[in-house]
N, C-alpha and C positions, 0 to 999 in steps of 0.2 A: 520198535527199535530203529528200522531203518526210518524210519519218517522223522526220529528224532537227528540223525543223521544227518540226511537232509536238510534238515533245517538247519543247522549250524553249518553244514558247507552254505550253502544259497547265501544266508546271513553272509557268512565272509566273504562271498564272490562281490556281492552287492558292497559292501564295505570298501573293498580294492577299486569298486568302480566310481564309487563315493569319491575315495581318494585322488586317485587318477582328476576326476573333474577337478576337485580344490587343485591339485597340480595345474593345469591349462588355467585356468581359471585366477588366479593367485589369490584365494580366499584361504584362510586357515579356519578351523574349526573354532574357534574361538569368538570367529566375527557371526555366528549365528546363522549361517544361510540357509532359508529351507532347502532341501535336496533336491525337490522338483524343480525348482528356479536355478539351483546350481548346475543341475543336468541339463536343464533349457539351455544356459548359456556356454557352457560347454560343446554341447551340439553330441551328448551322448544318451542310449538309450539307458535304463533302466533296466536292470536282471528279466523284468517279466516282460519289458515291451521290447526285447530281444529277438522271439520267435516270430514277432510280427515284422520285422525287417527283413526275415529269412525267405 
């Protein structure tokens, strides 16, 4: 149960950080960006590549 948990918080942290980039970035969702390239241009980590900045 908690793993299930989990996952649906992580999911929507990562969602908000999605966001935030298309924010900086002025892409909508709509325009199709992969995440990885959107976060590249952003200049933001990623939920998992997080702990590695710490």
């Amino acid at each position: 149960m908690i793993s299930i948990i989990y996952g649906i918080a992580h999911r929507a942290v990562q969602v908000a950080i999605n966001d935030v980039a298309r924010s900086i970035t002025g892409c909508r969702r709509r325009d199709h960006i992969r995440i990885e390239d959107l976060l590249r241009t952003a200049k933001i980590p990623s939920l998992n590549e997080i702990p590695s900045w710490l």
